[in-house]
C-alpha positions as CSV (number, residue, x, y, z in Angstrom):
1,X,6.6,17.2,-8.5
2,X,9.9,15.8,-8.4
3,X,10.9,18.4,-11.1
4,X,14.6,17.3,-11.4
5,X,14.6,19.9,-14.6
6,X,12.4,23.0,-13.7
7,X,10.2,21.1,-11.2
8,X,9.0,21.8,-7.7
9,X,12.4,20.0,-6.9
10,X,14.8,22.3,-8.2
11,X,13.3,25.7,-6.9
12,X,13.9,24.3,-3.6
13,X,17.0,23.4,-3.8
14,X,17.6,26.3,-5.1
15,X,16.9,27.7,-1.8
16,X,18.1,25.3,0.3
17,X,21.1,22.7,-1.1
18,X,20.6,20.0,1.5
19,X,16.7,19.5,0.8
20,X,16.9,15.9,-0.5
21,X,13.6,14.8,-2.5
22,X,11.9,11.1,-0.8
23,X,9.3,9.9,-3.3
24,X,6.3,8.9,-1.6
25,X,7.1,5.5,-0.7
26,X,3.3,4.2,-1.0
27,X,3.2,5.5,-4.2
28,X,6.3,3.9,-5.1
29,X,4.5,0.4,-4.3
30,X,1.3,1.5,-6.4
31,X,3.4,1.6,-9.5
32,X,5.2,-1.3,-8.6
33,X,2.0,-3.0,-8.8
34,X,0.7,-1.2,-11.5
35,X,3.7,-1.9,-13.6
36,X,3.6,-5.6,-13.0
37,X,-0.2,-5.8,-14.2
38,X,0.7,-3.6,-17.7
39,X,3.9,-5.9,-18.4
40,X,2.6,-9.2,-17.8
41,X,-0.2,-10.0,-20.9
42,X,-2.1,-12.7,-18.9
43,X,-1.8,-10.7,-15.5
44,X,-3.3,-7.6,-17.8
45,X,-6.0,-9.8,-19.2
46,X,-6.8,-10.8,-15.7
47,X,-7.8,-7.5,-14.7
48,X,-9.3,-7.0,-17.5
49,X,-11.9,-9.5,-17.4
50,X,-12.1,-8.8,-13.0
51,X,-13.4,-5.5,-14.4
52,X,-15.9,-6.5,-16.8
53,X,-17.3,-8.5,-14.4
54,X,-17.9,-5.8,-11.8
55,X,-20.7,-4.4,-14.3
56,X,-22.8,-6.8,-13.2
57,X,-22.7,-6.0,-9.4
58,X,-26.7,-5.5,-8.6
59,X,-27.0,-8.8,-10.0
60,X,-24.1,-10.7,-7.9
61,X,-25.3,-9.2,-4.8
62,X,-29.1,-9.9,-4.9
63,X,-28.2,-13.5,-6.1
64,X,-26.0,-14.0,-2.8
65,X,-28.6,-12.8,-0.6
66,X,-31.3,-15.4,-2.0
67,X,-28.3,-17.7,-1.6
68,X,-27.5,-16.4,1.8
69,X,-31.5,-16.6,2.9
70,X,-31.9,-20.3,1.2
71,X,-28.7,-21.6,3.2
72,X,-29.8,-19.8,6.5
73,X,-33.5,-21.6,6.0
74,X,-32.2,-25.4,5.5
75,X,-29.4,-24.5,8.8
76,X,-26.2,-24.8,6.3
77,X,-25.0,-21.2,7.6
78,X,-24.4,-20.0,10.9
79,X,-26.2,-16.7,11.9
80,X,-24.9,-14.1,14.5
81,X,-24.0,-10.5,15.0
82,X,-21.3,-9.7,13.4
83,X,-22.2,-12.9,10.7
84,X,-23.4,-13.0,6.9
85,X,-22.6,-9.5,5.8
86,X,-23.5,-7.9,2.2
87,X,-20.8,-8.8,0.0
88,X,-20.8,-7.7,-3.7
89,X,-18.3,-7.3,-6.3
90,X,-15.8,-3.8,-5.9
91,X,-14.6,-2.0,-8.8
92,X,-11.1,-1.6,-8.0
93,X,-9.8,2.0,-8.2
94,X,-7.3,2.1,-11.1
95,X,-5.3,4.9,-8.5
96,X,-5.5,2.9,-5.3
97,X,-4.0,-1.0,-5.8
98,X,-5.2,-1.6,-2.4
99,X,-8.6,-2.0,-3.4
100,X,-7.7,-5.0,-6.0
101,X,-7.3,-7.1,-3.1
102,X,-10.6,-6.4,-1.7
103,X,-11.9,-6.9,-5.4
104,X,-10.2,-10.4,-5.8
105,X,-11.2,-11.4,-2.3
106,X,-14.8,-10.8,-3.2
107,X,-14.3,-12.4,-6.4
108,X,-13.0,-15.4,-5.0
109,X,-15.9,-15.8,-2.3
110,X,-18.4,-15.3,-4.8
111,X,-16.9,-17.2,-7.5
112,X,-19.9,-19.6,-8.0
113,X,-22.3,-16.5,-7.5
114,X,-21.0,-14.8,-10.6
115,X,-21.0,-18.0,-12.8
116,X,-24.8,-18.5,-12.1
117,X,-25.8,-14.8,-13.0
118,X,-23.7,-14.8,-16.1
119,X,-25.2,-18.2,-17.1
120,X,-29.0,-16.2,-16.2
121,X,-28.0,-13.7,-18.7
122,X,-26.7,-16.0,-21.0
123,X,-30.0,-17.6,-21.1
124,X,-32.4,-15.3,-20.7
125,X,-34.7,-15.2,-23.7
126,X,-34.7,-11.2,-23.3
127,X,-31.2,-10.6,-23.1
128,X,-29.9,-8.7,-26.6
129,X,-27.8,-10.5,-28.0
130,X,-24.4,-8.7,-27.4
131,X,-24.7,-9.2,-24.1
132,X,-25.8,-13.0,-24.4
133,X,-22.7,-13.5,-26.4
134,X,-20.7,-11.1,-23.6
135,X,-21.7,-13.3,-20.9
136,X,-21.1,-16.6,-22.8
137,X,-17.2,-15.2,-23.1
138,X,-16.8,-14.4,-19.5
139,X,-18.1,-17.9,-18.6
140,X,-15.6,-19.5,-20.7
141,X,-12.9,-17.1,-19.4
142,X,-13.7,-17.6,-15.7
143,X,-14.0,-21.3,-15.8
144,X,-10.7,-22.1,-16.6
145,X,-7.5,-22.8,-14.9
146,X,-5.6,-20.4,-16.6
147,X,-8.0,-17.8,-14.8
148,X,-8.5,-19.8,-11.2
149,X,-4.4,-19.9,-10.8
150,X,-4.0,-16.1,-11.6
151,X,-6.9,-15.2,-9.2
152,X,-5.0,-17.2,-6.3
153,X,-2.1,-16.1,-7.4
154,X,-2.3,-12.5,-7.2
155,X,-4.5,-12.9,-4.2
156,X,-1.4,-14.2,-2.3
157,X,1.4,-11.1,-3.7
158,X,-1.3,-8.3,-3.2
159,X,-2.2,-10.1,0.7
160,X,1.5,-9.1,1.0
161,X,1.9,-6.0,-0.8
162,X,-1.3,-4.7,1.1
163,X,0.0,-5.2,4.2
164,X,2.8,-3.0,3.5
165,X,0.9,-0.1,1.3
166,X,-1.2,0.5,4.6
167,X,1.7,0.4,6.9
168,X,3.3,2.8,4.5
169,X,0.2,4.9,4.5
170,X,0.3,5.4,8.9
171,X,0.2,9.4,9.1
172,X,3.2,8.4,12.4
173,X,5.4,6.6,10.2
174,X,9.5,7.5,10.2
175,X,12.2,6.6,7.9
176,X,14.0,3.5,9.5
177,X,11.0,2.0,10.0
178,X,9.3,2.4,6.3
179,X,12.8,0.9,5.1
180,X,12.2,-1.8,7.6
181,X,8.9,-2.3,5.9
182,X,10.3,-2.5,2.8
183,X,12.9,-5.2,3.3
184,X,10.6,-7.4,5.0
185,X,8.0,-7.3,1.9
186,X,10.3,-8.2,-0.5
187,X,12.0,-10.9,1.6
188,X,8.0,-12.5,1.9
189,X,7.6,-11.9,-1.8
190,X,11.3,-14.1,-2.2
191,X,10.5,-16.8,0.3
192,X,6.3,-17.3,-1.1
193,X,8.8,-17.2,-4.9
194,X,11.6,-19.9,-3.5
195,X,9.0,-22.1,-1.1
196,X,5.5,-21.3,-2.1
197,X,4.4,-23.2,-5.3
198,X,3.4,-26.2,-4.0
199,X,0.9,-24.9,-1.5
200,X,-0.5,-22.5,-4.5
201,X,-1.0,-25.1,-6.5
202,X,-2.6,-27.2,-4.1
203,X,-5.0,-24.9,-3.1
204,X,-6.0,-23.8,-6.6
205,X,-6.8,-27.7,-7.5
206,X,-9.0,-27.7,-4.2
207,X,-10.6,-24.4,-5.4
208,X,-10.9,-25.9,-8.9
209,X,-12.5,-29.0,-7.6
210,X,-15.1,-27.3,-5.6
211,X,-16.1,-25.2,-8.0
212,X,-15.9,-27.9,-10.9
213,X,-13.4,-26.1,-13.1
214,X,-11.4,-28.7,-15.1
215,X,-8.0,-29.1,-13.8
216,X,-4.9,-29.5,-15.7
217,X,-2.5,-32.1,-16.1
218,X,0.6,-30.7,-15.1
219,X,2.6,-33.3,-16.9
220,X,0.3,-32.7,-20.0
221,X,1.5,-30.4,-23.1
222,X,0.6,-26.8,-22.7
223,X,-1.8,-25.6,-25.3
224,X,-1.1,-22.0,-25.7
225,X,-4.9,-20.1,-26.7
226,X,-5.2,-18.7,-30.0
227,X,-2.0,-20.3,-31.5
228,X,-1.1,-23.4,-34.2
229,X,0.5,-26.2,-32.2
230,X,2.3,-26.4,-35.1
231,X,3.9,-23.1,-33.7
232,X,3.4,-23.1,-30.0
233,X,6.5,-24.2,-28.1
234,X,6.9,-27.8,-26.9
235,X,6.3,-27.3,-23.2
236,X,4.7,-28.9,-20.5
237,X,1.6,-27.2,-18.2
238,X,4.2,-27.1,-15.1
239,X,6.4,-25.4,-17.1
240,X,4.4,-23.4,-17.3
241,X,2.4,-22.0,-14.8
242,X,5.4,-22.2,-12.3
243,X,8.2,-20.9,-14.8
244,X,6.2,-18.4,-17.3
245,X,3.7,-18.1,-14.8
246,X,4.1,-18.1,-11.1
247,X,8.5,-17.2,-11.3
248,X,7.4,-14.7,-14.0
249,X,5.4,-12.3,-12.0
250,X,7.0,-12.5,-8.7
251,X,10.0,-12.1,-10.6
252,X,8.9,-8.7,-12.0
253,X,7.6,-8.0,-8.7
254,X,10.7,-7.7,-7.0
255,X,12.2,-6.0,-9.8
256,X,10.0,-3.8,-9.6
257,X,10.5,-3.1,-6.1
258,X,13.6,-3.0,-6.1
259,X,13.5,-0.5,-9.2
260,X,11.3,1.8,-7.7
261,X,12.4,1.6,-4.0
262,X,16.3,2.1,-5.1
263,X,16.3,5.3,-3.2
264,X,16.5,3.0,0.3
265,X,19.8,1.4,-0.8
266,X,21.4,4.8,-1.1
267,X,23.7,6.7,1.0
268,X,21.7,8.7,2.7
269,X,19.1,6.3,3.7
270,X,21.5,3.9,4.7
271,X,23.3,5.7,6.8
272,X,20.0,7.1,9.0
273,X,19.5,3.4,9.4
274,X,22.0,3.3,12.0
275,X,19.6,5.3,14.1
276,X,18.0,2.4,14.8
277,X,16.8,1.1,17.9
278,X,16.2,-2.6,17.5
279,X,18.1,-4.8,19.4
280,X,19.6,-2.2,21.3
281,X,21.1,-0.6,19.6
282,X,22.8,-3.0,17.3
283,X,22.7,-1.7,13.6
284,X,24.7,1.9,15.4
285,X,27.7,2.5,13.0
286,X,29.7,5.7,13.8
287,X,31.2,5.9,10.7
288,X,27.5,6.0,9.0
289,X,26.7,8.8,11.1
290,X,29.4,10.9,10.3
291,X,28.7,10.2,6.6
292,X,25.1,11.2,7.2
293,X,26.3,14.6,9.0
294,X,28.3,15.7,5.5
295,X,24.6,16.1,3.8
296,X,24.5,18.8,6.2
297,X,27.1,21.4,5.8
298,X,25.6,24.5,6.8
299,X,25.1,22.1,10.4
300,X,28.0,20.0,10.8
301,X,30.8,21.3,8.2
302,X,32.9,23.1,10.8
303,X,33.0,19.7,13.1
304,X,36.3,17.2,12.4
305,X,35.5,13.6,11.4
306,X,37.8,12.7,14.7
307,X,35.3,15.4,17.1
308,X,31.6,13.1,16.0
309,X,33.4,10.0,16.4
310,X,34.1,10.4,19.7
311,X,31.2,12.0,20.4
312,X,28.8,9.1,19.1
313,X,30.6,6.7,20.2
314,X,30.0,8.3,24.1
315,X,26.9,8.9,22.8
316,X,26.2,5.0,22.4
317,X,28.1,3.9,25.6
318,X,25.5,6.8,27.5
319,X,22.2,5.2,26.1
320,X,23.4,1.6,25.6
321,X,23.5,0.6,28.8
322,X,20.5,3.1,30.3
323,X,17.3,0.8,30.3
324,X,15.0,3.9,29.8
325,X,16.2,4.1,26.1
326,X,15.3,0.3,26.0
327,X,12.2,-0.9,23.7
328,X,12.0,2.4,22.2
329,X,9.9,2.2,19.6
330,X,11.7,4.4,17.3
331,X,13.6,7.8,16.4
332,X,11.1,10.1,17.4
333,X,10.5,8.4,20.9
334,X,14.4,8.5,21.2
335,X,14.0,12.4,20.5
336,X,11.3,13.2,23.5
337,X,13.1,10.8,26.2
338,X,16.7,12.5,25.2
339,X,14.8,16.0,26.1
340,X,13.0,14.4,29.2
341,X,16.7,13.4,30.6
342,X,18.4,16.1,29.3
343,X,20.8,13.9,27.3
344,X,20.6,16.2,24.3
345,X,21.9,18.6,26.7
346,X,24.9,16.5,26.8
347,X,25.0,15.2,23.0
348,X,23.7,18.1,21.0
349,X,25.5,16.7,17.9
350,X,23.3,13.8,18.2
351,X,20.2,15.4,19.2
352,X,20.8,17.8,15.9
353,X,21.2,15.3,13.9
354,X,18.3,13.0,15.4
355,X,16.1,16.0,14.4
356,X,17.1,16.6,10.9
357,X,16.2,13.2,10.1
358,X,12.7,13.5,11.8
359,X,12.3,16.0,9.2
360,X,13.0,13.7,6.3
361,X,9.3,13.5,4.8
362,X,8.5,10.0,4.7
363,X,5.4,10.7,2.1
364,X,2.1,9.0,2.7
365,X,-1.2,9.3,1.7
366,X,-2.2,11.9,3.8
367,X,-0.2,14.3,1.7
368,X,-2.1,13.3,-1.2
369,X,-5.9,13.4,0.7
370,X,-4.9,17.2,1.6
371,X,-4.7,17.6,-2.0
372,X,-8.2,16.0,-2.1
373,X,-10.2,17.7,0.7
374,X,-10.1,20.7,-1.7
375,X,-12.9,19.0,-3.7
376,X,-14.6,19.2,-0.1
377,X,-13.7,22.6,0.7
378,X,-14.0,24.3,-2.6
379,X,-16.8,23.1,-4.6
380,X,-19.0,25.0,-6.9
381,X,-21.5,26.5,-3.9
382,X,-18.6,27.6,-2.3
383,X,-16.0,28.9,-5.6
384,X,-15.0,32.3,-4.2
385,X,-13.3,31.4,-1.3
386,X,-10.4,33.6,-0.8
387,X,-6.9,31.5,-0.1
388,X,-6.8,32.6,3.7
389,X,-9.8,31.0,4.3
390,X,-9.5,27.8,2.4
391,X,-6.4,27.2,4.3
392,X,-8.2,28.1,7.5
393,X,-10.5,25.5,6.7
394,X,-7.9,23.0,4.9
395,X,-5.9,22.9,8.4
396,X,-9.4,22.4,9.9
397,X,-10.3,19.1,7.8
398,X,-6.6,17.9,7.8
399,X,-6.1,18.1,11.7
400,X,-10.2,17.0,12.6
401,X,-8.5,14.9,15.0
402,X,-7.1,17.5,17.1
403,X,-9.9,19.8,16.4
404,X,-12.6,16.9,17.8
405,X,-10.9,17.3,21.1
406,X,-11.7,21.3,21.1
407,X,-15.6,21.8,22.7
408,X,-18.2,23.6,21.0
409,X,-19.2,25.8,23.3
410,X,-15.9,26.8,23.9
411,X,-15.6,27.5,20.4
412,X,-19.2,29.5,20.3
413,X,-18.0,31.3,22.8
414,X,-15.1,32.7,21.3
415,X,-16.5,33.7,18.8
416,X,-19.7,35.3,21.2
417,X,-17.1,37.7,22.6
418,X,-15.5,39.1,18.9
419,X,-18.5,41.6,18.8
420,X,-21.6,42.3,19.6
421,X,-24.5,40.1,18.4
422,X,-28.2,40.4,17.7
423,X,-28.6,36.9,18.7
424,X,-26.9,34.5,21.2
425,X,-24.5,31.5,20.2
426,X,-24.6,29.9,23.7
């Protein structure tokens, strides 16, 4: 849709010049992680094989439970409400990263699970044998180290990354703080990147010993699969796995993060950061502001540089000091309490420009699951809809929260009264 060409994009701005185009910021992250999978060969091959091994689901599940029942009988597992639920293997969704945690959660917890069902099928006299020899390649592919260290490691980068794809996805989020959200995912991705390798290796040999994969000799030569020693480079297994390895994809992370999340160190989003409301008050820059206001011509073009200087800066000496407009929790809170004292009254300037920011789409997935409910509303009993009515009912799925609050019988009553019925609603 961005359409900087002939797209969506440009007929608006043919209509309007200061429309300015926000990519979808939780999509932004979804390629970032997507990008990071399809660059890295052994993070790809990871996947790859996670995948594979979801195809076997039925199988992983009903061997946990008699797992599950046989711990529960000898007393080696707690029971309670809330205790022991179903867990199986997820197929991630190749358009929704957040599920790859779940999957490799999962994985993780039922790691010695899924090596005793492939080693079933492996064995089993009635398995064909493309399967047998299937199953046989897995094992040797799960039980290694190789596999173990990319499991924990991607665990720990998408436990971060999925933190901040939900936050990204809240319906009530607002510029300043997505770009807040932003800056503190990359600055966990470079502190786990400058301080974390020694915990991540420590808790993949403790994974590796429970689960009696062999563990590597850091100080030993690396063997690289599938290649000549004669022509595999003269490095050691700490090389690596922390340099190739571990530095390698939180380095592309990052990149890509900051590749696709560019748009937050531009102008415009810089300046609206100065709307903040954290610490009272303390990232307010008059000079940002009036930079901000010269994306809006049509609104602020015929005011002076000198006129919204000094009109801010009152502005800021007004709220700064007024402890109603303290622990605000941000821009659009700032909004309502300016209306409930009648400071925009005072500052319109500021209330303007407050307002044209607060409609600065921040895109999240709800956006995209309008897009969806279509599949609900239009489906092949119901194709002849007319557009009226698909929107009727489009607004009706989309704002269910709202429309929960509504009572029926108000709402058979209403329509009661339109005309006269043969048979009663009430």
């Amino acid at each position: 849709m961005k359409g900087e060409i002939n797209g969506l994009k440009t007929l608006i701005l043919a209509e309007n010049s200061s429309t300015y185009y926000i990519h979808c910021f939780a999509h932004q992250l979804q390629l970032a992680l997507v990008a990071v999978a399809e660059n890295h060969k052994e993070v790809g091959d990871f996947f790859t094989t996670v995948n594979r091994s979801c195809k076997r689901a039925d199988m992983v599940r009903d061997s946990q439970t008699r797992k599950l029942a046989e711990a529960i009988a000898v007393n080696e597992q707690e029971t309670g409400q809330g205790l022991n639920q179903e867990m199986s293997l997820k197929r991630p969704g190749d358009t929704r990263w957040g599920s790859y945690y779940g999957a490799l959660l999962n994985f993780e917890h039922l790691f010695s699970t899924i090596i005793n069902v492939l080693e079933r099928i492996e064995d089993d006299p009635s398995t064909e044998p493309k399967t047998a020899s299937h199953a046989w390649r897995m094992l040797i592919t799960i039980q290694d180290f190789r596999f173990v260290f990319i499991l924990k490691l991607m665990i720990e980068v998408l436990a971060i990354t999925n933190e901040l794809s939900l936050a990204l996805q809240r319906r009530d989020q607002d510029i300043v703080n997505a770009m807040k959200l932003v800056r503190v995912g990359k600055t966990r991705l470079q502190e786990m990147r400058d301080r974390g390798w020694e915990s991540l290796l420590e808790d993949v040999i403790l994974f590796c010993t429970k689960e009696s994969v062999h563990i590597l000799g850091m100080d030993d030569e690396y063997v690289l699969p599938g290649r000549s020693r004669r022509k595999a480079p003269q490095i050691t297994n700490l090389h690596h796995y922390q340099v190739e390895l571990y530095y390698s994809v939180l380095d592309m992370q990052l990149q890509e993060l900051n590749n696709h999340f560019d748009e937050v160190n531009t102008r415009l989003l810089t300046c609206m950061a100065s709307l903040s409301l954290e610490n009272e008050f303390s990232a307010f820059d008059r000079e940002k502001l009036v930079s901000l206001t010269r994306f809006y011509p049509t609104e602020f073009g015929h005011l002076s540089d000198s006129f919204l200087l000094r009109d801010f800066e009152n502005y800021y000496q007004s709220v700064k000091n007024d402890e109603l407009f303290h622990g605000l929790k941000g821009i659009d809170e700032l909004c309502q309490l300016m209306v409930k004292t009648k400071v925009n009254i005072s500052y319109p300037w500021v209330y303007l420009l407050l307002k044209v920011v607060l409609t600065l789409p921040v895109a999240t997935a709800s956006v995209e699951r309008a897009f969806s409910a279509l599949s609900y509303i239009k489906n092949k009993l119901r194709n002849r809809l007319g557009d009226q009515f698909v929107n009727d009912c489009l607004v009706g799925y989309i704002e269910r929260d709202l429309l929960n609050t509504v009572d029926t019988e108000c709402i058979l009553e209403y329509f009661q009264n339109m005309k006269t019925r043969r048979g009663i609603l009430l």
